[in-house]
TORKOL-4160 file (C-alpha; in steps of 0.2 Angstrom, whole numbers, padded with zeros to 4 digits, m for minus):
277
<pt num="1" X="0000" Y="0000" Z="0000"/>
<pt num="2" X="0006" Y="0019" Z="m0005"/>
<pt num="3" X="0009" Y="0030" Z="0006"/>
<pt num="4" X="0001" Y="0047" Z="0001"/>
<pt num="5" X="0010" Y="0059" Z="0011"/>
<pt num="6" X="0028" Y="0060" Z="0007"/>
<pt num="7" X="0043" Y="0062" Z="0021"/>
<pt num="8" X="0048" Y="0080" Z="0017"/>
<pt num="9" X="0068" Y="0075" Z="0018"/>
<pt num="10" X="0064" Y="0063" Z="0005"/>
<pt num="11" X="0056" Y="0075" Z="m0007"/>
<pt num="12" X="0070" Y="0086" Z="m0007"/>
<pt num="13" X="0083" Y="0074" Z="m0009"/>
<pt num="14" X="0075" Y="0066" Z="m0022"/>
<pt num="15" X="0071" Y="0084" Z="m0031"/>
<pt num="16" X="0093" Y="0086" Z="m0027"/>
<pt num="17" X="0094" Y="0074" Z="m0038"/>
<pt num="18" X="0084" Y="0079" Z="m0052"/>
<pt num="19" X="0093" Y="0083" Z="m0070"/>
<pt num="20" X="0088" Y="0090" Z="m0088"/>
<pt num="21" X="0098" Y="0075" Z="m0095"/>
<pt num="22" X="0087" Y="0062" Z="m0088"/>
<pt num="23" X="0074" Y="0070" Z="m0102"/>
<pt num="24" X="0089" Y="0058" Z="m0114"/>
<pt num="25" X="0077" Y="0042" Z="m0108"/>
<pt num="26" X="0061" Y="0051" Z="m0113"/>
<pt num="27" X="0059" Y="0044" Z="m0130"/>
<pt num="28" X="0064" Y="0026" Z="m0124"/>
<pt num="29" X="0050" Y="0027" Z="m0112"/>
<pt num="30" X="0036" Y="0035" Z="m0119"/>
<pt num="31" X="0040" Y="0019" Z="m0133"/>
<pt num="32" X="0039" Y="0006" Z="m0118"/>
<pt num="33" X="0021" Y="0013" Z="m0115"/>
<pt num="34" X="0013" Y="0014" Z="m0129"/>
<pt num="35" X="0023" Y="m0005" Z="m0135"/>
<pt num="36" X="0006" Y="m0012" Z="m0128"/>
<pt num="37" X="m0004" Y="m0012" Z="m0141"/>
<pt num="38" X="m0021" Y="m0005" Z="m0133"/>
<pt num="39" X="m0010" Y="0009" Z="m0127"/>
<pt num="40" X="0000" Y="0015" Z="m0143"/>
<pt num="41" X="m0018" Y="0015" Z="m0152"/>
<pt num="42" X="m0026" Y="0025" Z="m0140"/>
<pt num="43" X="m0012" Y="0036" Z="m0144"/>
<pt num="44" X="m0011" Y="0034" Z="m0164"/>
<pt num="45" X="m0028" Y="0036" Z="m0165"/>
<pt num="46" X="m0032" Y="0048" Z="m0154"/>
<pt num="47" X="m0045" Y="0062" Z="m0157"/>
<pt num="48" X="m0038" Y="0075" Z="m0144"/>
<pt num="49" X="m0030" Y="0089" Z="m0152"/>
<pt num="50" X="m0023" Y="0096" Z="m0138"/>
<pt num="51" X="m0014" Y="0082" Z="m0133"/>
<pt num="52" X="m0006" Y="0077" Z="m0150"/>
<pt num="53" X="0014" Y="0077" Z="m0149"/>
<pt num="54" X="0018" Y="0081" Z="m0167"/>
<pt num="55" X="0004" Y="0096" Z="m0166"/>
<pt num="56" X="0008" Y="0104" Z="m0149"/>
<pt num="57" X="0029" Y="0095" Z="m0145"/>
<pt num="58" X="0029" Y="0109" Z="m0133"/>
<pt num="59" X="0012" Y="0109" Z="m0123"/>
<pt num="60" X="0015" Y="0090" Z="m0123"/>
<pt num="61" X="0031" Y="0091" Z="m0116"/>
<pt num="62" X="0027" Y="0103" Z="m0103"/>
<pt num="63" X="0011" Y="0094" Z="m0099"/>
<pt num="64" X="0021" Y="0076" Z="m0094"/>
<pt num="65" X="0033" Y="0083" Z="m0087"/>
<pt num="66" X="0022" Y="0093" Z="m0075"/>
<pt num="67" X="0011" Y="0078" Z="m0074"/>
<pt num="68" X="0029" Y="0067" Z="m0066"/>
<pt num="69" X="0031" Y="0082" Z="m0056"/>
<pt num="70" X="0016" Y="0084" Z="m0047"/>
<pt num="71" X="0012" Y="0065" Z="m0047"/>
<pt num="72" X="0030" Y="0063" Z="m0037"/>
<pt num="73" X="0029" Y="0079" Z="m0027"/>
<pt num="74" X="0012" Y="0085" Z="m0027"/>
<pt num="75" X="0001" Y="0088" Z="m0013"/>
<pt num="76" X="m0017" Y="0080" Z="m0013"/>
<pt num="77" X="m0026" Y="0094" Z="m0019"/>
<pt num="78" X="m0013" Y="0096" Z="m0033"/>
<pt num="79" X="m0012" Y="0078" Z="m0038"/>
<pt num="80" X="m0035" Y="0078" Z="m0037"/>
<pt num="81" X="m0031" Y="0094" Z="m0048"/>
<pt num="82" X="m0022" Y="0085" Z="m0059"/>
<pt num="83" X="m0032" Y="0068" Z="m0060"/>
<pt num="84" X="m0049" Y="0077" Z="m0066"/>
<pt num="85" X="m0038" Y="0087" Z="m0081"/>
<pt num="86" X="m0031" Y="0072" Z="m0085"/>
<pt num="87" X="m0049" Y="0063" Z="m0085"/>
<pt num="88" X="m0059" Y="0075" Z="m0095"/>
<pt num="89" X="m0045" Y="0073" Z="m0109"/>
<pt num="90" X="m0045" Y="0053" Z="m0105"/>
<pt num="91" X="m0066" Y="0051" Z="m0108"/>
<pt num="92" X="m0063" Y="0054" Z="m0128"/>
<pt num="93" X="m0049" Y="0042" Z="m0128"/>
<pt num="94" X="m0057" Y="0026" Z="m0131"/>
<pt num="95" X="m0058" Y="0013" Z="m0145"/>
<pt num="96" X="m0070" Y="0014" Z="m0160"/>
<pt num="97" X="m0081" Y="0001" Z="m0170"/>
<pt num="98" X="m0066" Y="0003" Z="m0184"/>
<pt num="99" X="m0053" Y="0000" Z="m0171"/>
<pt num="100" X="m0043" Y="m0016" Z="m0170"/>
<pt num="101" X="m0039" Y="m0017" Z="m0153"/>
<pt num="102" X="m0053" Y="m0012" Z="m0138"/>
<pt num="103" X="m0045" Y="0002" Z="m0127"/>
<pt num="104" X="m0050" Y="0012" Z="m0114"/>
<pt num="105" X="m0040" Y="0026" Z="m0107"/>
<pt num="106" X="m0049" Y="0024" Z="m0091"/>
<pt num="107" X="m0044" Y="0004" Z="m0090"/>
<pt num="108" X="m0035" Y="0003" Z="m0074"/>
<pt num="109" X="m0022" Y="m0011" Z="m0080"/>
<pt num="110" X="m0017" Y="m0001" Z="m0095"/>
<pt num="111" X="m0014" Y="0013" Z="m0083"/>
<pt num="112" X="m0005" Y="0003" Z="m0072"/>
<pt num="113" X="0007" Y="m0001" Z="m0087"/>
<pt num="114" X="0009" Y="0017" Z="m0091"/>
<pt num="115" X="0015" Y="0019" Z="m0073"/>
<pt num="116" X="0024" Y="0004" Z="m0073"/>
<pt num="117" X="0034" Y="0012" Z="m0089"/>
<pt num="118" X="0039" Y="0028" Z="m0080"/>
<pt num="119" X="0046" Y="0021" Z="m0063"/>
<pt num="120" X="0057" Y="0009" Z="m0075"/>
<pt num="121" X="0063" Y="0026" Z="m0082"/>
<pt num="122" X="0066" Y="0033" Z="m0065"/>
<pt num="123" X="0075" Y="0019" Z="m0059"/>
<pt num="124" X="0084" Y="0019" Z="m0077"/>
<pt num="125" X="0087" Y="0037" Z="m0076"/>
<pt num="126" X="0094" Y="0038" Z="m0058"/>
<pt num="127" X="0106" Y="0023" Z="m0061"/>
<pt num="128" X="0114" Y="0033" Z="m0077"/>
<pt num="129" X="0116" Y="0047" Z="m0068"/>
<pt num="130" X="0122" Y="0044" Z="m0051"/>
<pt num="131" X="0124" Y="0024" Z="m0053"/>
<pt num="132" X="0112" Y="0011" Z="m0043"/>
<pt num="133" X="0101" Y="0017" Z="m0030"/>
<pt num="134" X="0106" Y="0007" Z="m0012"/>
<pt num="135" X="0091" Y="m0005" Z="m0007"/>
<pt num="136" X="0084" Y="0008" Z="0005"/>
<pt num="137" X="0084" Y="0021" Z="m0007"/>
<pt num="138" X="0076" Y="0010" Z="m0021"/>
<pt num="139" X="0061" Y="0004" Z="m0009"/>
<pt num="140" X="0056" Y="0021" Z="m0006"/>
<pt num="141" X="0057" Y="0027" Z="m0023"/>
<pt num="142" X="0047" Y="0013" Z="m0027"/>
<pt num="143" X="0033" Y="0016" Z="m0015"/>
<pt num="144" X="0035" Y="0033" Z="m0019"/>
<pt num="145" X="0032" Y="0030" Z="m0037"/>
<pt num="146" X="0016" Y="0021" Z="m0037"/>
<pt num="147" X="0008" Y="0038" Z="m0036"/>
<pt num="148" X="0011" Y="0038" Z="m0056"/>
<pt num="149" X="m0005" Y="0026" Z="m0055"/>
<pt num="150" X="m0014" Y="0031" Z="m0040"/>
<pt num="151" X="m0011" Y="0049" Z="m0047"/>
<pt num="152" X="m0025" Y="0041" Z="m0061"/>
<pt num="153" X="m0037" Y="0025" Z="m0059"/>
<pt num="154" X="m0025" Y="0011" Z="m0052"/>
<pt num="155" X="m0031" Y="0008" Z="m0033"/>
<pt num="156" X="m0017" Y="0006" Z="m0021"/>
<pt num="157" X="m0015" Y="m0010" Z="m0019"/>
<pt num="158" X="m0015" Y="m0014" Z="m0038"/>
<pt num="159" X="0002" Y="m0008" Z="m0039"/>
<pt num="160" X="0012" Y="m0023" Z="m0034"/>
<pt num="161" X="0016" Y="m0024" Z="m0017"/>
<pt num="162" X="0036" Y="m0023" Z="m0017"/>
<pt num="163" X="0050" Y="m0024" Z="m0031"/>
<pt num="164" X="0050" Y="m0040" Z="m0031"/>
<pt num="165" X="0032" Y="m0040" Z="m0038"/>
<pt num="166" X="0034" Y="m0029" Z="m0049"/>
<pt num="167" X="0048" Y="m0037" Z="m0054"/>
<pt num="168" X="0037" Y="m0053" Z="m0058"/>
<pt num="169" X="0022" Y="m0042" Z="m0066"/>
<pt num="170" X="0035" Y="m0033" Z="m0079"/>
<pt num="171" X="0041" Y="m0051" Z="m0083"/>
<pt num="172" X="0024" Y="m0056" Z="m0087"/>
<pt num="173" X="0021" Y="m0041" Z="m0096"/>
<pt num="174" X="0035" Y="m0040" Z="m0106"/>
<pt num="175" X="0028" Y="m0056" Z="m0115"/>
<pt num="176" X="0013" Y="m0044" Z="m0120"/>
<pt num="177" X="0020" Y="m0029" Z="m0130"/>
<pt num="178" X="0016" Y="m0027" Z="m0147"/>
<pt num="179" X="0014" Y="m0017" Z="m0159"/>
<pt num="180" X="0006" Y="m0017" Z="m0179"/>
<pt num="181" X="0011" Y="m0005" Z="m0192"/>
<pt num="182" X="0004" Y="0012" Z="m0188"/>
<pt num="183" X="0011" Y="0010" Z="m0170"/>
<pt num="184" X="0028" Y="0005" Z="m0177"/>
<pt num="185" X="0029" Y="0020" Z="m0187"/>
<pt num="186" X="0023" Y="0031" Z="m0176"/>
<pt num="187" X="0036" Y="0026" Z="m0163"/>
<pt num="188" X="0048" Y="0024" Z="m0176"/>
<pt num="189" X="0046" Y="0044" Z="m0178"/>
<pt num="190" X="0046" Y="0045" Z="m0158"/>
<pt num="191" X="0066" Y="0039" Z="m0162"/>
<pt num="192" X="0069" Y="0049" Z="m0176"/>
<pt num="193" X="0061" Y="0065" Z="m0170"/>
<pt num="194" X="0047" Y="0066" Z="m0183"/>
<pt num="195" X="0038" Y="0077" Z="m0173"/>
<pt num="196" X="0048" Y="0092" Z="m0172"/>
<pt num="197" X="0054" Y="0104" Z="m0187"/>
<pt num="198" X="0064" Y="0098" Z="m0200"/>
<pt num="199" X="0077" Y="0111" Z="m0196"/>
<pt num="200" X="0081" Y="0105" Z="m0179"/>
<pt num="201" X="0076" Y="0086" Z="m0181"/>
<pt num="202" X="0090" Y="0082" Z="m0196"/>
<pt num="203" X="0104" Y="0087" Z="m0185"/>
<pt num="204" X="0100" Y="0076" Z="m0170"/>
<pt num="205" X="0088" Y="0062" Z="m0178"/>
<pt num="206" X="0103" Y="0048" Z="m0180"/>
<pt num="207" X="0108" Y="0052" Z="m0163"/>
<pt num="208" X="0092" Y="0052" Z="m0152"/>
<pt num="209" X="0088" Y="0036" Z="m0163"/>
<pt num="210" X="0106" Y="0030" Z="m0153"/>
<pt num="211" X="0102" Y="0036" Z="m0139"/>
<pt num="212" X="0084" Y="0031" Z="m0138"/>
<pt num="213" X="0089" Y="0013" Z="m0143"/>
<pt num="214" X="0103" Y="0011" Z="m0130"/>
<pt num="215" X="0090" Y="0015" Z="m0117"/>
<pt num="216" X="0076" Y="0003" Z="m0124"/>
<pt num="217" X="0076" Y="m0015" Z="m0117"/>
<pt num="218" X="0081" Y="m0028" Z="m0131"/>
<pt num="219" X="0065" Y="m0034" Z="m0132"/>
<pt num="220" X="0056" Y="m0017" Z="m0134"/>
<pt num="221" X="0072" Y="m0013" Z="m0148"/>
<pt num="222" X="0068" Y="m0029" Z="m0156"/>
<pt num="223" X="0049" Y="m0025" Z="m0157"/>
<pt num="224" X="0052" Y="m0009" Z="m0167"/>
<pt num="225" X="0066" Y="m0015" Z="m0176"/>
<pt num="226" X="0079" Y="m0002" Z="m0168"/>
<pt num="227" X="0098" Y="m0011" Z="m0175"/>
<pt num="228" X="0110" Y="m0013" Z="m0161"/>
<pt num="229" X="0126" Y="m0023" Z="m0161"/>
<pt num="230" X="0144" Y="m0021" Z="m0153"/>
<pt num="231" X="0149" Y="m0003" Z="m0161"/>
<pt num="232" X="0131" Y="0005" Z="m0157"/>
<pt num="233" X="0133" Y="m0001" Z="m0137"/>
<pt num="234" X="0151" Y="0005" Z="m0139"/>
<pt num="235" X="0146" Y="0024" Z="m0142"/>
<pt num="236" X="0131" Y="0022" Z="m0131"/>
<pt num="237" X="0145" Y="0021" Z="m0117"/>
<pt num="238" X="0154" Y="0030" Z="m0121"/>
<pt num="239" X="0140" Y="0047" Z="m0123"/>
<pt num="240" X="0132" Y="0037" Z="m0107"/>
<pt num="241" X="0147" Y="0042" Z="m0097"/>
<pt num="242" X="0151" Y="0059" Z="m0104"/>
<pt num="243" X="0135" Y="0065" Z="m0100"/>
<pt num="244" X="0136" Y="0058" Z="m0081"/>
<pt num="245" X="0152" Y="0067" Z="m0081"/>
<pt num="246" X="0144" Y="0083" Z="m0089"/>
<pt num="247" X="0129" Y="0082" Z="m0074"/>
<pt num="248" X="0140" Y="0080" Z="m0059"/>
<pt num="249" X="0150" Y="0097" Z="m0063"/>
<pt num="250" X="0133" Y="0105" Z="m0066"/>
<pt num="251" X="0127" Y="0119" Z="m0052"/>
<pt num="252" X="0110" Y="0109" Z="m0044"/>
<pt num="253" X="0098" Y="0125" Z="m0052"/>
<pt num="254" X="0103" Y="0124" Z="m0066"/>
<pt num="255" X="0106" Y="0103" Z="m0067"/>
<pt num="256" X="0087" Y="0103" Z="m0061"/>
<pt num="257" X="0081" Y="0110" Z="m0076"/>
<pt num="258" X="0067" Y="0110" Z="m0084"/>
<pt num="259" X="0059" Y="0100" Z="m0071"/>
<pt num="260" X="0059" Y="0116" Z="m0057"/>
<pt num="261" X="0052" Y="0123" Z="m0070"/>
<pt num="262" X="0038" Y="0112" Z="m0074"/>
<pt num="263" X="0035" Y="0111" Z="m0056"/>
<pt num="264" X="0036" Y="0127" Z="m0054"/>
<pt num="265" X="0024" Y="0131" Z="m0070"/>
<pt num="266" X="0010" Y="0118" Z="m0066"/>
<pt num="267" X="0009" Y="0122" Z="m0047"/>
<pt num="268" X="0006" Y="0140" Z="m0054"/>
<pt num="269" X="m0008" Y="0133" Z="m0068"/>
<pt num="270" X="m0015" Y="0123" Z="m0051"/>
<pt num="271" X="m0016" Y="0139" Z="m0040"/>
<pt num="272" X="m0023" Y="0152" Z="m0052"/>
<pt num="273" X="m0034" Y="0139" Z="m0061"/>
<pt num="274" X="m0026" Y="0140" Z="m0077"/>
<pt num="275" X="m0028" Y="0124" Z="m0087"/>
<pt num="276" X="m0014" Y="0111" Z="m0086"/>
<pt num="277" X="m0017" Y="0100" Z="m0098"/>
């Protein structure tokens, strides 16, 4: 069972840690939630505007990461803020006579998935940056990161109950992802970048596709058909390294960015009554 109310020294340890270059794992994970087919069709074939990455990059960017921030940090009446935005976008998100696969953006177990996704790359960004949490550290994390899913649908006690479990559930899972063709081109682009202007996706495009690979499990890799081989891991490494050596020298502001911000910016939205999402 979460525990909803965070220890205070926790929460600012954990926000010491925070760094603009964990935002390096951002396209491997948001490819790990929508692998599962239901999910990356509620995505591909979504009706909301507003919510569309390749339409709005910017207010999609600023709406998840406000969304981690507040789901981690939040205070009960900011996360409740949060939930009913994020539902009335949710309510148009659900499949169609013409769709292949039944979804429901308000189905708890894909939820939990989605959740599941984005403690893997908090763990995953942590270990990057600042090497393996201790055991101590990494059972609080978790606990603390069930709020991704409590911060929706998932009741508490759906989220497993220790690492262990969720260990055992992500197996299981694992053996589930998929996806068909509109799914794999539209992560595809994820990789490549499709979604922002040409004139600033050609220069980076081979290497987020790099970057986004080496931080993809083989299985998810293999799925979208992401090559990877001794040379790629090599690089990987080696840009893997540079940049934990590049955050360590980093003053903490300005390592914790853009995350203060977007905590800053949605607890603002929150306050005044400004839409978030």
């Amino acid at each position: 069972m979460v525990s909803e109310e965070l220890n205070r020294d926790w929460v600012d340890g954990r926000q010491r840690l925070l760094s603009g270059l964990s935002l390096a794992l951002g396209g491997a994970n948001v490819i790990m939630q929508l692998s599962m087919l239901p999910v990356g069709r509620g995505v591909f074939e979504s009706a909301v505007e507003s919510g569309s990455l390749h339409r709005h990059p910017v207010k999609r960017t600023r709406t998840t990461l406000g969304y981690v921030m507040i789901a981690m940090f939040g205070t009960e009446h900011e996360r409740s803020v949060l939930r009913a935005q994020v539902n009335r976008q949710h309510r148009a998100v659900r499949s169609g006579p013409d769709s292949p696969v039944t979804y429901d953006a308000f189905d708890p177990s894909l939820q939990l998935w989605v959740a599941a996704c984005m403690y893997r790359g908090v763990i995953d960004a942590e270990t990057f940056l600042y090497g393996a949490p201790s055991d101590e550290d990494a059972n609080e994390l978790y606990a603390a990161s069930a709020r991704f899913a409590t911060t929706l649908q998932v009741p508490a006690q759906q989220w497993p109950g220790d690492r262990e479990a969720f260990e055992r559930y992500w197996a299981s899972s694992l053996e589930r992802i998929s996806m068909d063709a509109d799914t794999r081109a539209f992560l595809y682009g994820v990789a490549s970048l499709d979604f922002l202007p040409a004139i600033f996706r050609w220069p980076f495009a081979r290497v987020h596709r790099l970057i986004t690979s080496g931080f993809l499990p083989e299985a998810f890799r293999t799925e979208l058909g992401l090559p990877w081989g001794s040379i790629r891991e090599r690089v990987f490494g080696w840009w893997c390294a540079s940049a934990a050596l590049v955050n360590a020298v980093t003053p903490q502001p300005l390592r914790a960015f853009p995350w203060n911000v977007a905590l800053w910016d949605a607890r603002r939205r929150i306050r005044k009554g400004i839409d978030f999402v």
